[in-house]
VOKOLRO-325000 format. One record per residue (C-alpha): y, z, x; residue number from 1. Coordinates in nm, 4 decimals. Example, Ala and Ser with C-alpha at 12.3 -4.5 7.8 and 13.67 -1.06 7.14 Angstrom:
<nodes>
<node Y="-0.4500" Z="0.7800" X="1.2300" n="1"/>
<node Y="-0.1060" Z="0.7140" X="1.3670" n="2"/>
</nodes>
This chain:
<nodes>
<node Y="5.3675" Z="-2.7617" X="11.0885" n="1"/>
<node Y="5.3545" Z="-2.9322" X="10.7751" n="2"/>
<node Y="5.5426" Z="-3.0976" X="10.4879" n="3"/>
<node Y="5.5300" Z="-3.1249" X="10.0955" n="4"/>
<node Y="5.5971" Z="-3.5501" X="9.9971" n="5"/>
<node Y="5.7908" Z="-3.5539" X="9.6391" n="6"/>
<node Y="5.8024" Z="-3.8871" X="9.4833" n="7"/>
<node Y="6.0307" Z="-4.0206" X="9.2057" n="8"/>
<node Y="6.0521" Z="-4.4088" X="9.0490" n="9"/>
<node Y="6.3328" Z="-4.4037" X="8.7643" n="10"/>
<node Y="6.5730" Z="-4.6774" X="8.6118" n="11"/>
<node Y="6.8042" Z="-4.6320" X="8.9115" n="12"/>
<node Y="6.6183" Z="-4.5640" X="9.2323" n="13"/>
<node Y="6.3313" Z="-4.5459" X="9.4466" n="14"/>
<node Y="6.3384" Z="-4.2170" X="9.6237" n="15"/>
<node Y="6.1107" Z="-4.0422" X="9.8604" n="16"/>
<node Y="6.1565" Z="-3.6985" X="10.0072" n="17"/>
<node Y="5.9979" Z="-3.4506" X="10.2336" n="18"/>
<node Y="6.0586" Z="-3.0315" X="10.2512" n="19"/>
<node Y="5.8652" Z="-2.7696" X="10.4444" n="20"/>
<node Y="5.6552" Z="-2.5595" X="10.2629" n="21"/>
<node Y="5.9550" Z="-2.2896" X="10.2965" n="22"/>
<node Y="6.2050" Z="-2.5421" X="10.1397" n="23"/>
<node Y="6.3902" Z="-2.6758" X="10.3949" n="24"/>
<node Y="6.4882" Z="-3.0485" X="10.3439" n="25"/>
<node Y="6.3202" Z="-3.3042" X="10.6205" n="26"/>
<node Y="6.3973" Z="-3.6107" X="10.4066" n="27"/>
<node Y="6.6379" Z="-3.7573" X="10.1243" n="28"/>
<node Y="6.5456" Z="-4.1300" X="10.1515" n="29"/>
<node Y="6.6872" Z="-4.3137" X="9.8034" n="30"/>
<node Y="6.7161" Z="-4.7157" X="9.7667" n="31"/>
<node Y="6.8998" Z="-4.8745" X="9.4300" n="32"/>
<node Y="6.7116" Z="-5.1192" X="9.2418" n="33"/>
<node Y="6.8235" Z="-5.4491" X="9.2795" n="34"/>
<node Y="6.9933" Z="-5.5588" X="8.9560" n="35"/>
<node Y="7.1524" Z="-5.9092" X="8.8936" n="36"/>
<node Y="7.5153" Z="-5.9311" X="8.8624" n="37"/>
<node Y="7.6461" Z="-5.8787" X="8.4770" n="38"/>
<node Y="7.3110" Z="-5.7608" X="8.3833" n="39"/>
<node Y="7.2774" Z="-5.3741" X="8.2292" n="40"/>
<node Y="6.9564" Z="-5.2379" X="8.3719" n="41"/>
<node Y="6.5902" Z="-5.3834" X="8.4811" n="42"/>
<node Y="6.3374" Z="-5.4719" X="8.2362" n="43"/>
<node Y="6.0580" Z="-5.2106" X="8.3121" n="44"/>
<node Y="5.7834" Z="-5.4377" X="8.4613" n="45"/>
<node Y="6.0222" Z="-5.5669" X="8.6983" n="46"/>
<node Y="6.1448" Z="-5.2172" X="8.8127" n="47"/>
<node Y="5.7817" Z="-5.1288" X="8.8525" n="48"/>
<node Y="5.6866" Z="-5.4188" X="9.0955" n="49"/>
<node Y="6.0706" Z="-5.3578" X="9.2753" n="50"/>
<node Y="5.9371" Z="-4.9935" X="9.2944" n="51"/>
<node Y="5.6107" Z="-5.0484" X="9.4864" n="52"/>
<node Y="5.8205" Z="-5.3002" X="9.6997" n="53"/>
<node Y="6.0993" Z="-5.0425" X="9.8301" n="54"/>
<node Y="5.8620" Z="-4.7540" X="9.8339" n="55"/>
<node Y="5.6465" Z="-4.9543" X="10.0365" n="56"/>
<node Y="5.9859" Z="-5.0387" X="10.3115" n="57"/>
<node Y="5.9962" Z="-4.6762" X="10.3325" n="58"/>
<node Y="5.7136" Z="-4.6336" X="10.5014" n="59"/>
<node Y="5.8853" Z="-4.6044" X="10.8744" n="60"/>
<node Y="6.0975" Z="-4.3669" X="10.7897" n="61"/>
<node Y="5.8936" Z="-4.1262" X="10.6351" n="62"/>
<node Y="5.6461" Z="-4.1195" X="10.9534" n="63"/>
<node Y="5.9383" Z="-4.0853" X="11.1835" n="64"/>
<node Y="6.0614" Z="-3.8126" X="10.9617" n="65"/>
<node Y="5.7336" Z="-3.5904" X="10.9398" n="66"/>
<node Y="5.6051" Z="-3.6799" X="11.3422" n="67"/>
<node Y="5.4571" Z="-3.3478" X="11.4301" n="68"/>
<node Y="5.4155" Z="-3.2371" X="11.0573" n="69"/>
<node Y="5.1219" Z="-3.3071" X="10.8299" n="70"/>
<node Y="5.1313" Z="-3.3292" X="10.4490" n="71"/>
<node Y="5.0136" Z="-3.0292" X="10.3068" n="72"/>
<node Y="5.1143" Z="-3.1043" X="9.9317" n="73"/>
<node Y="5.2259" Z="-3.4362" X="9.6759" n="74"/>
<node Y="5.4597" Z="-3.3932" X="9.4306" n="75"/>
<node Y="5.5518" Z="-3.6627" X="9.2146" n="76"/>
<node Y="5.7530" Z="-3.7040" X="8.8488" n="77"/>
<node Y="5.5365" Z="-3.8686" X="8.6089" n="78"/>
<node Y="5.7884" Z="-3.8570" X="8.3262" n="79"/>
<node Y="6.1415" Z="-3.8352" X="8.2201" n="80"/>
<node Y="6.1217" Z="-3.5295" X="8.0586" n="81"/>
<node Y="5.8440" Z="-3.2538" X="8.0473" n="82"/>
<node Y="5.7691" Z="-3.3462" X="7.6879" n="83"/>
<node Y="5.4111" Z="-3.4859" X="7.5343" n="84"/>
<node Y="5.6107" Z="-3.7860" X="7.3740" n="85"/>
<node Y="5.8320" Z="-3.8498" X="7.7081" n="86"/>
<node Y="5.6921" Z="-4.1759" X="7.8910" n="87"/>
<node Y="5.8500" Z="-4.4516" X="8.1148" n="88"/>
<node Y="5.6744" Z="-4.7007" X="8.2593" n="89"/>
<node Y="5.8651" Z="-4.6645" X="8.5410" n="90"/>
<node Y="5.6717" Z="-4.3706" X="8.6276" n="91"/>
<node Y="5.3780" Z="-4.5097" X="8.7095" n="92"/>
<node Y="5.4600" Z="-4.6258" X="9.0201" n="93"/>
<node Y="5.5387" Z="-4.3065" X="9.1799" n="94"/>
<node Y="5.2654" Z="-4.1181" X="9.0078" n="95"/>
<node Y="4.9864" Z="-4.3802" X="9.1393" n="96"/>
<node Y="5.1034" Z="-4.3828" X="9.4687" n="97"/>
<node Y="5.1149" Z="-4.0140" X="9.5132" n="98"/>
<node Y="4.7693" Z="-4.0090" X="9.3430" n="99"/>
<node Y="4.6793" Z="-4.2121" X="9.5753" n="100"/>
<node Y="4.8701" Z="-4.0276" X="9.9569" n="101"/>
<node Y="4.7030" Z="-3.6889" X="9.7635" n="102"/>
<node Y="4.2911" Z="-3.8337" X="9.7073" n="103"/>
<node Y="4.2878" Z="-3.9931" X="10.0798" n="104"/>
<node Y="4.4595" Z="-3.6426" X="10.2430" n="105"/>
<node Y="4.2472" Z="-3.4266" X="10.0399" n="106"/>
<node Y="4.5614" Z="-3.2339" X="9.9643" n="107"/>
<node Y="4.6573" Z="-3.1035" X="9.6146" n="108"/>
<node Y="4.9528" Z="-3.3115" X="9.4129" n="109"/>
<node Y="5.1799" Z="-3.1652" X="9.1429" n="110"/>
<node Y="5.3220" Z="-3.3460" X="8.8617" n="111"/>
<node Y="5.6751" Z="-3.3027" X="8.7321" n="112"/>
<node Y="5.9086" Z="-3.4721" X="8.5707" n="113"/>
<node Y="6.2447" Z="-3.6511" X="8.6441" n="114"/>
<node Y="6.4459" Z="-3.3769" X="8.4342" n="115"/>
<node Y="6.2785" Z="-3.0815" X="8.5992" n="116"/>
<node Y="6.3116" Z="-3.2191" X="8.9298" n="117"/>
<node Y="6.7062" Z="-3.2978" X="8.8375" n="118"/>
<node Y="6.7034" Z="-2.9668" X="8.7614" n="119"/>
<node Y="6.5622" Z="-2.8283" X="9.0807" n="120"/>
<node Y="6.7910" Z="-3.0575" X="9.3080" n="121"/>
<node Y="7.1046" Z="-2.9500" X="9.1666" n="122"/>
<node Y="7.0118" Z="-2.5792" X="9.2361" n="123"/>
<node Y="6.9419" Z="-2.5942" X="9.5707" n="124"/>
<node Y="7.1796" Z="-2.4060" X="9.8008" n="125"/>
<node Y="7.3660" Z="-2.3010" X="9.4930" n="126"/>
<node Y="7.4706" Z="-1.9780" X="9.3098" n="127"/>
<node Y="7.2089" Z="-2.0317" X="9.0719" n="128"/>
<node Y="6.9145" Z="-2.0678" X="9.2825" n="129"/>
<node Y="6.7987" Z="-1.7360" X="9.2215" n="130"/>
<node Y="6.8932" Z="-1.6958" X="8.8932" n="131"/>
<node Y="6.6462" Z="-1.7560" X="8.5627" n="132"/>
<node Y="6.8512" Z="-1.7883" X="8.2573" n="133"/>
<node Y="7.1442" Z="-2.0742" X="8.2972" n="134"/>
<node Y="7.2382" Z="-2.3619" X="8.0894" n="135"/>
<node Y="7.1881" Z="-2.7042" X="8.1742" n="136"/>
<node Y="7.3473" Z="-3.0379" X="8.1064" n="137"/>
<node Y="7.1523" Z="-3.3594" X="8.2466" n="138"/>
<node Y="7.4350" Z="-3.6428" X="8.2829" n="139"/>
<node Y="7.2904" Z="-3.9739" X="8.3552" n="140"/>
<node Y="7.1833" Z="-4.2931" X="8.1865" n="141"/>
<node Y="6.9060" Z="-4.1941" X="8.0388" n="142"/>
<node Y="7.0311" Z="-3.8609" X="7.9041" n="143"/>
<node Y="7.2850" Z="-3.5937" X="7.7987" n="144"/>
<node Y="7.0885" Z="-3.3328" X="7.7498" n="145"/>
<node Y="7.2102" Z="-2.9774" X="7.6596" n="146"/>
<node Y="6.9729" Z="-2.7172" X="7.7593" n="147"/>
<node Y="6.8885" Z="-2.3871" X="7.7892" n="148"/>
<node Y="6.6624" Z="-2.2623" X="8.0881" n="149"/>
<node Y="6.5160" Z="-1.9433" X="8.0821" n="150"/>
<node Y="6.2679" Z="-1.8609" X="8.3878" n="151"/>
<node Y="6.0206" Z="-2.1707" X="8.3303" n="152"/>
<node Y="6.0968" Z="-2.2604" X="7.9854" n="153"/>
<node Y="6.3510" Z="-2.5679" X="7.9139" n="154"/>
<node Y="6.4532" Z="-2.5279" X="7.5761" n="155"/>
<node Y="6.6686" Z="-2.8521" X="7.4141" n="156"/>
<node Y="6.9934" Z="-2.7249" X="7.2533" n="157"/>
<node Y="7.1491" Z="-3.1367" X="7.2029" n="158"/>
<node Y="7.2315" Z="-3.4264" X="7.3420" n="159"/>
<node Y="7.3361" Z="-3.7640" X="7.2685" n="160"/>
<node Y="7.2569" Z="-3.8909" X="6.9274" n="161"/>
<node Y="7.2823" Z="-4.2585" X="7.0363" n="162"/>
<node Y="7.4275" Z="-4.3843" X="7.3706" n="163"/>
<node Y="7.3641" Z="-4.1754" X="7.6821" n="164"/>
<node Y="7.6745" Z="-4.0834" X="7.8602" n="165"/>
<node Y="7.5624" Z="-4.2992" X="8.1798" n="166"/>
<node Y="7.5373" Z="-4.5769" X="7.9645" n="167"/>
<node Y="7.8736" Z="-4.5554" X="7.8247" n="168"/>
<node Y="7.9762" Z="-4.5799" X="8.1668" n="169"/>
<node Y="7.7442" Z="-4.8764" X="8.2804" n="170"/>
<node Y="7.8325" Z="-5.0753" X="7.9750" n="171"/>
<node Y="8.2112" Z="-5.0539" X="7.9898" n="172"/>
<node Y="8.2152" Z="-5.0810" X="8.3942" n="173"/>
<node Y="7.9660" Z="-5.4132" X="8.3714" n="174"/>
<node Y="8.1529" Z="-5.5741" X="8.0580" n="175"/>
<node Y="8.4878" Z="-5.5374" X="8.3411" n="176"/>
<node Y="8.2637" Z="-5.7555" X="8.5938" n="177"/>
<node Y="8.1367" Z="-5.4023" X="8.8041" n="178"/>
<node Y="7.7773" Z="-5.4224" X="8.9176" n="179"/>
<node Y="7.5635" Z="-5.2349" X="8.7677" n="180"/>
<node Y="7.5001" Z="-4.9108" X="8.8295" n="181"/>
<node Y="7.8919" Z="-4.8700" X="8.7340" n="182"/>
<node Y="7.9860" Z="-4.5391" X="8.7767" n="183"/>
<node Y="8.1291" Z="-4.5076" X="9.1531" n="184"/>
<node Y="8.3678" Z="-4.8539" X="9.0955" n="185"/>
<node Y="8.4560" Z="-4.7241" X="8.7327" n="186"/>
<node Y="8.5541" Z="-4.3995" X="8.9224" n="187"/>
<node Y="8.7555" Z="-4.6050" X="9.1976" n="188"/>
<node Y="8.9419" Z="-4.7604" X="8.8662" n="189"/>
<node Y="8.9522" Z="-4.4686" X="8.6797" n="190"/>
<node Y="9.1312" Z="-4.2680" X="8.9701" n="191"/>
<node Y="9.4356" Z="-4.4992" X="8.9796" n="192"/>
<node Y="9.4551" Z="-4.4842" X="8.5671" n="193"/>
<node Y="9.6125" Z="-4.2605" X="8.3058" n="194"/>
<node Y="9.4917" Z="-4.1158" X="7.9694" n="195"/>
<node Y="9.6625" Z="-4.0720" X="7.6706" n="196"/>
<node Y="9.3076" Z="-3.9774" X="7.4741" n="197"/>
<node Y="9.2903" Z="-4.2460" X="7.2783" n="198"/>
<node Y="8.8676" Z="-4.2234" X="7.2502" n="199"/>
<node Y="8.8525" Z="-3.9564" X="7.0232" n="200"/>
<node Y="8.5221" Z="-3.6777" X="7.0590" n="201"/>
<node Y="8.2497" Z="-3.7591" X="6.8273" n="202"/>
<node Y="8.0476" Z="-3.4124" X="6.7988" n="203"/>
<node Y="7.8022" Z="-3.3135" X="6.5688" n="204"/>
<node Y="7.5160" Z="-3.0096" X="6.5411" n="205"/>
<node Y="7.8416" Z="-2.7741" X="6.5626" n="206"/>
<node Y="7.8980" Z="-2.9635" X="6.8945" n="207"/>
<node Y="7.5725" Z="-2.9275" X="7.0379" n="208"/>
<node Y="7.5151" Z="-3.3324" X="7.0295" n="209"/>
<node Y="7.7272" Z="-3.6171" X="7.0480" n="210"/>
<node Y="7.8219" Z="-3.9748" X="6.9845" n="211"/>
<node Y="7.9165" Z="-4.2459" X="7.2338" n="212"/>
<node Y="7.8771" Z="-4.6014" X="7.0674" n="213"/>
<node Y="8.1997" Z="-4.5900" X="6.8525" n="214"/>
<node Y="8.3880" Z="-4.5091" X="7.2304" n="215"/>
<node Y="8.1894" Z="-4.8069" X="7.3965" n="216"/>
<node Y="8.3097" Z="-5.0507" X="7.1105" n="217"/>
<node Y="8.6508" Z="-4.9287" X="7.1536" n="218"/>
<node Y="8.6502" Z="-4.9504" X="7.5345" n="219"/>
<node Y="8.5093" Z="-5.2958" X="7.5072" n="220"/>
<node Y="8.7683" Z="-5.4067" X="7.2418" n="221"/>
<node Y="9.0436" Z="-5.3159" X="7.4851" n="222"/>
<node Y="8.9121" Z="-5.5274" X="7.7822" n="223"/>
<node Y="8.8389" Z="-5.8412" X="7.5342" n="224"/>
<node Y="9.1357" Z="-5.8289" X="7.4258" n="225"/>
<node Y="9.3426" Z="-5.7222" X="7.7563" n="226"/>
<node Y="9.5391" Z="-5.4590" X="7.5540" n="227"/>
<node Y="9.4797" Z="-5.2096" X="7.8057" n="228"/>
<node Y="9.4727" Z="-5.2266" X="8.2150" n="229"/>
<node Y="9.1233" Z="-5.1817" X="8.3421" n="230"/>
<node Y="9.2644" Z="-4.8503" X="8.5351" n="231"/>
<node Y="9.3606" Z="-4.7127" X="8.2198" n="232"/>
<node Y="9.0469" Z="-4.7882" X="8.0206" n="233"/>
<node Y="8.8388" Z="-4.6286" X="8.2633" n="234"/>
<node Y="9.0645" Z="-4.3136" X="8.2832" n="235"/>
<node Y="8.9976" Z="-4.2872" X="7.8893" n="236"/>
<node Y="8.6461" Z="-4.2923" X="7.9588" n="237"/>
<node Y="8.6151" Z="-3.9839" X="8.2117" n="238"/>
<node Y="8.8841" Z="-3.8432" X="8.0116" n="239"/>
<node Y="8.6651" Z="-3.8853" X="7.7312" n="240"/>
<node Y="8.3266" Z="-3.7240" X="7.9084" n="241"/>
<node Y="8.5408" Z="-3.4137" X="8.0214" n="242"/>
<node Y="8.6793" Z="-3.3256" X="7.6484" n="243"/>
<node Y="8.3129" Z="-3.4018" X="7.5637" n="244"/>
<node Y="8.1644" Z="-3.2569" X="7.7376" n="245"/>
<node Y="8.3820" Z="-2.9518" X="7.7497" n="246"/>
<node Y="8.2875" Z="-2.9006" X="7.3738" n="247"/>
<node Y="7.8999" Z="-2.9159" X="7.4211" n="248"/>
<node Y="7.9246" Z="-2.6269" X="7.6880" n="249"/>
<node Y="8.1374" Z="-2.4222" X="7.4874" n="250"/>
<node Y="7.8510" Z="-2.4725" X="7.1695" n="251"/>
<node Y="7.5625" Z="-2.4334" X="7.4499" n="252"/>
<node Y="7.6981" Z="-2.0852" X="7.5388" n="253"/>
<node Y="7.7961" Z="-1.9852" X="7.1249" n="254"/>
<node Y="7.3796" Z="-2.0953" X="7.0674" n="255"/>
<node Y="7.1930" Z="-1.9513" X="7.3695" n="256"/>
<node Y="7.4240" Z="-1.6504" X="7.4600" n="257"/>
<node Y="7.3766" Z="-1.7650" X="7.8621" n="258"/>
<node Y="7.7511" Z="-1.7493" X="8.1013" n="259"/>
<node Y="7.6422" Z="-1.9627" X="8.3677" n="260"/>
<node Y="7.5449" Z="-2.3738" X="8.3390" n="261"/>
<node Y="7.4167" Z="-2.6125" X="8.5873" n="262"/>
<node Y="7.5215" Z="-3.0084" X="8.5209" n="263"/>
<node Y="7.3219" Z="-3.2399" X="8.7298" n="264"/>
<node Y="7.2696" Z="-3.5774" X="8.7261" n="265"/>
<node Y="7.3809" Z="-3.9486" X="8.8326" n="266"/>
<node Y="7.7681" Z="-3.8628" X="8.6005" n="267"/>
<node Y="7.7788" Z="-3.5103" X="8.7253" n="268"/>
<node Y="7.8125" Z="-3.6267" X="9.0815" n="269"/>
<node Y="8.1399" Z="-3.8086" X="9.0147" n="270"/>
<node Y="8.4061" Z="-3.5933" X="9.1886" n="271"/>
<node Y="8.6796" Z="-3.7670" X="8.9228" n="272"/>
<node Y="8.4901" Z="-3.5974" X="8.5865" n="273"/>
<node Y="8.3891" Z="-3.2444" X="8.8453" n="274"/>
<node Y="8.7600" Z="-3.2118" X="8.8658" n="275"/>
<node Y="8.8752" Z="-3.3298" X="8.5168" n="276"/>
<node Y="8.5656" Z="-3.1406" X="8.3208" n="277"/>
<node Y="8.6908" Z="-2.7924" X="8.5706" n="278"/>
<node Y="9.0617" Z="-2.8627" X="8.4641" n="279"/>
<node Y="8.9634" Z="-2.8490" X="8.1167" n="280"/>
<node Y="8.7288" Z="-2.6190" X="8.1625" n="281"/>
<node Y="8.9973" Z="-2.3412" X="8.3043" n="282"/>
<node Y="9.2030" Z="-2.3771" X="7.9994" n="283"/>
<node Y="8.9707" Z="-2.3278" X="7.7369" n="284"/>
<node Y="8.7937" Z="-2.0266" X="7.6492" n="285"/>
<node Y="8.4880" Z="-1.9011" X="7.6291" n="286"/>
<node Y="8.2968" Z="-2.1246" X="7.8526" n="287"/>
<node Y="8.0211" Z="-2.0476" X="8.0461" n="288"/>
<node Y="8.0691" Z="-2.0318" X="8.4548" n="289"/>
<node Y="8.0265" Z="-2.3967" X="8.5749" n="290"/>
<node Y="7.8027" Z="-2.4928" X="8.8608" n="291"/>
<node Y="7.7944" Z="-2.7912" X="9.0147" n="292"/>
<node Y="7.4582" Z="-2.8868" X="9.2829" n="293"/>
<node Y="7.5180" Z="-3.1154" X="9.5737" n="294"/>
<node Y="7.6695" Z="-3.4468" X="9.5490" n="295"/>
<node Y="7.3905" Z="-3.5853" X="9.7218" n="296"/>
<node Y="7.1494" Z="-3.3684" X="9.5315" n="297"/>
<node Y="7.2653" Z="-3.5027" X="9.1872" n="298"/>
<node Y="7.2061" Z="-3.8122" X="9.1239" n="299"/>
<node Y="6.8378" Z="-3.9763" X="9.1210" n="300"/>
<node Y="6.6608" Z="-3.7983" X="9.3965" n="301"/>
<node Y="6.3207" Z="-3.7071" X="9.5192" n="302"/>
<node Y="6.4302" Z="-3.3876" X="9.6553" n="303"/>
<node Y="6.4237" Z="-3.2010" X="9.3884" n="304"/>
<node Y="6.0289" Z="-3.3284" X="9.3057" n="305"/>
<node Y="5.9405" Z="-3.2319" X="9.6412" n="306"/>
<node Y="6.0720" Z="-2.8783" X="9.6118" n="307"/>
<node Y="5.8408" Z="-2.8300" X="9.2719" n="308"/>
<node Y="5.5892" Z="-2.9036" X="9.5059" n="309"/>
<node Y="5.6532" Z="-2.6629" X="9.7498" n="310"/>
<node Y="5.7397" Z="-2.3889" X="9.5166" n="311"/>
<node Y="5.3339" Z="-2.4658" X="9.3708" n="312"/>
<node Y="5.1806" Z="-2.4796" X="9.7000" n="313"/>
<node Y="5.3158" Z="-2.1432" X="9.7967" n="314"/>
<node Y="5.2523" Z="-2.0047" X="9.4717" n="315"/>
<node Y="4.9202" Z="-2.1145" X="9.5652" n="316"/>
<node Y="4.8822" Z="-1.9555" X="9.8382" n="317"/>
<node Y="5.0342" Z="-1.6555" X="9.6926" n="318"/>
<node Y="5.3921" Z="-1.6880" X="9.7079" n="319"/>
<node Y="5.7086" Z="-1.7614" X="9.4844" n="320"/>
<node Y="5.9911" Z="-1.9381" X="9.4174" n="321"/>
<node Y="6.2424" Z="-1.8121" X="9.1168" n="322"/>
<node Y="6.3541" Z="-2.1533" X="9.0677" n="323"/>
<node Y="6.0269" Z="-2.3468" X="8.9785" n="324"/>
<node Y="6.0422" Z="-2.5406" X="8.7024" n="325"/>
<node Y="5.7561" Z="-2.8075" X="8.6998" n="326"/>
</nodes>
């Protein structure tokens, strides 16, 4: 038996993951990064060395995950997105080390990136896992990207034209005194709040991009100033991401002509914005069919890296997989 090792080292996470050549998950192993109270992220040398540190702790659990199974394959991402000008620093850890597990095995490795591997998480199990042509909206800190996916070709339709929509979320929640990532206590807040939309949309490209930094100096004018209960300023936020949202799906589908979208990502594993973004969703018209990956699957994940991987290696050896996208 054997096993194809994905690797991924972003902003948020180290993860490591294992899948059988046939695509069967053996491991999902993901550890935060460390970040100090009230700070907003990891400067990038220190999230390298904290990389190579957890990746290293992981080592246990990866042999007692693949006993019996050798690694046939490495996959790792070596970027954020599969673009010539796309480079993190951050990267470099998993890329070295899977280098490294791929030149002393004598197997092959496969680089990805963090997008495509995002990409290739959130399908698993789903609707669209055999399908070619979908839209896709990336939802994390680093992005909001609005794209259209046809077979192995990621075409950019938009996205945030300054703050990312994860970062809208990590700024308000940390500026309230939540550690950092945000997102799951904002959501805890958020669920006991009410909205009255008071962070009005900021679209532009005919709604295929959009603006966050006038809704973050808003937000963060309320909680200086107390005018508005920390419940309710984080219901305004996910309020604000589902009308958002909302708008850039509708323009995704008017642009590329595609009925079906996939949102992954850190944001689109919130259950608060699934349910407020499918509420909206059901009263407006013409938007494309909505489909959601795995909770577990969405956020920052190796998973989806490790599937690329197998998907290669069979293709290799002569097989295929609808849903590769490295």
């Amino acid at each position: 038996m054997s096993a194809v090792l994905g690797m991924d080292t972003s902003n948020y996470r180290s993860s490591l993951a294992a899948v059988s050549p046939e695509g069967e998950i053996l491991l999902n192993c993901r550890e935060l990064l460390p970040v100090e109270p009230g700070k907003r992220g990891l400067r990038q040398s220190d999230a390298l060395y904290l990389h190579l540190k957890q990746m290293k702790a992981m080592d246990g659990i990866l042999r007692e995950a693949l006993r019996g199974r050798k690694i046939a394959a490495v996959a790792a991402s070596t970027a954020p997105r599969s673009r010539a000008d796309s480079y993190m620093p951050v990267f470099e850890a998993g890329e070295t080390l899977g280098r490294l597990v791929a030149a002393s095995l004598g197997v092959p490795f496969f680089p990805t990136s963090h997008q495509q591997g995002h990409l290739r998480a959130a399908c698993y199990g789903t609707a669209l896992e055999r399908e070619t042509d979908f839209l896709a909206l990336h939802l994390s800190g680093g992005t909001t990207d609005l794209l259209a996916v046809r077979g192995t070709e990621v075409t950019p339709l938009g996205s945030s034209l300054d703050l990312h929509v994860g970062q809208l979320v990590d700024r308000v929640g940390v500026a309230m005194g939540l550690p950092f990532p945000a997102g799951p206590e904002l959501e805890r807040l958020a669920e006991r709040g009410r909205s009255r939309a008071m962070l009005g949309c900021s679209m532009a490209d005919g709604d295929l991009s959009c603006h966050f930094s006038g809704a973050e100096t808003k937000a963060l004018s309320w909680i200086c100033a107390g005018t508005l209960s920390r419940e309710d300023t984080a219901r305004e936020v996910y309020d604000l991401m589902a009308r958002t949202i909302t708008r850039m799906l509708m323009a995704g589908r008017r642009a590329a002509g595609l009925d079906k979208a996939l949102l992954c990502g850190g944001v689109a594993s919130s259950a608060l914005f699934r349910g407020m973004l499918e509420e909206r969703l059901s009263r407006a018209g013409g938007v494309p069919e909505v489909c959601f990956g795995d909770p577990e699957l969405s956020g920052d994940n190796a998973v989806g890296v490790a599937l690329i991987g197998a998907d290669e290696y069979r293709k290799n050896r002569g097989g295929s997989h609808v849903c590769s996208r490295s």
